[in-house]
C-alpha positions in Angstrom: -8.2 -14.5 -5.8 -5.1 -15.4 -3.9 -2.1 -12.8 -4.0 0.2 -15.8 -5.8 -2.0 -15.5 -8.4 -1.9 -12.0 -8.8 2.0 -11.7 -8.0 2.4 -13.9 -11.6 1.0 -11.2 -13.5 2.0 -8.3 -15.4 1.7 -4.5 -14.0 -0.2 -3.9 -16.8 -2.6 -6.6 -16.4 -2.5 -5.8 -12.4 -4.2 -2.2 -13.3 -6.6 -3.5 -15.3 -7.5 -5.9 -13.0 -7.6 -3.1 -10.2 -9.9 -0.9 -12.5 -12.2 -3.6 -13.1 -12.4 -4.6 -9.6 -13.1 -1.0 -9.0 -16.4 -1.2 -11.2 -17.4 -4.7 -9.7 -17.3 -2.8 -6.5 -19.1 0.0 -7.3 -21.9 -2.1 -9.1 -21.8 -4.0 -6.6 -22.9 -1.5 -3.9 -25.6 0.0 -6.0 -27.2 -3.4 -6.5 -27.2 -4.1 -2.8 -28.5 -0.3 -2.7 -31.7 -1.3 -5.0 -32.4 -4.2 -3.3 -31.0 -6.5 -6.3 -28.3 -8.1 -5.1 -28.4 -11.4 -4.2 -25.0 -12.6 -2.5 -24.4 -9.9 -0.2 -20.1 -11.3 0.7 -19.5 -10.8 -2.8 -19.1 -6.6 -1.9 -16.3 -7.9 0.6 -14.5 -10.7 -1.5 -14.4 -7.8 -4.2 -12.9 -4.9 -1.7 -10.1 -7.5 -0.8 -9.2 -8.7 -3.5 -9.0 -4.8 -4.7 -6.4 -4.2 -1.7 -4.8 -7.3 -2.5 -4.1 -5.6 -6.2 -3.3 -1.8 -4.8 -1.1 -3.9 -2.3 1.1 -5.5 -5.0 0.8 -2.9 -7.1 2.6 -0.1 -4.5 5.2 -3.3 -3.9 6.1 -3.1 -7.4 6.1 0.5 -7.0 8.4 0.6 -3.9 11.0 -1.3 -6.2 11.2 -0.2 -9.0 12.3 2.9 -7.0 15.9 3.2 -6.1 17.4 2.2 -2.3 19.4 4.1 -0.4 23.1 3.4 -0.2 24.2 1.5 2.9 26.2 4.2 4.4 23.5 6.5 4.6 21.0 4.2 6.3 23.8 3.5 8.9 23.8 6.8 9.5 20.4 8.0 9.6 19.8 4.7 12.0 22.3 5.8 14.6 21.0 9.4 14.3 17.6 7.9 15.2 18.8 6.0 18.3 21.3 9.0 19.4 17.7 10.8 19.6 15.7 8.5 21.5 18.4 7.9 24.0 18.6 11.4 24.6 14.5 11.8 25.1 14.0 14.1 22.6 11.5 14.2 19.9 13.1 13.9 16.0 11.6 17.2 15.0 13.0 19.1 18.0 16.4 17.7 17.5 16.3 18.5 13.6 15.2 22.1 14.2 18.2 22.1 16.8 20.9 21.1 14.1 19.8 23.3 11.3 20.6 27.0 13.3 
């Protein structure tokens, strides 16, 4: 399954698709366990086509949630440059502005 295909359906359908990629998987494995499975690269196709779901899924995710305004970005970018100029580690120069 290609990610264009999955990128044309729903969230909804993308779960259930994730869930039942999840029990190919599993089913899967325990076949190849017992001995009963005959096409041993169908365990692989399945795992990444399940990250190819979980992928698009925390995309969606990512949106739906809300950006940062643009002046604070600026900021916090020329916070993180002032720091690595200066050779100091983030966390050392963040305990060093809080006392």
């Amino acid at each position: 399954m290609k990610a264009k295909d999955i990128r044309e359906k729903s969230q909804g359908d993308m779960l259930e698709l994730e869930k039942s990629l999840v029990r190919d998987a599993f089913q899967a494995k325990l076949k190849n366990f017992t001995n009963r499975l005959d096409d041993t690269s169908q365990i692989r196709k399945i795992r990444r086509d399940l990250a190819r779901v979980k992928t698009l899924l925390g995309e969606l995710h990512r949106k739906a949630q809300e950006p940062a305004p643009v002046a604070s970005r600026a900021a916090s970018a020329t916070k993180t440059s002032a720091v690595r100029s200066a050779g100091k580690s983030p966390k050392a120069t963040a305990q060093t502005e809080t006392k």
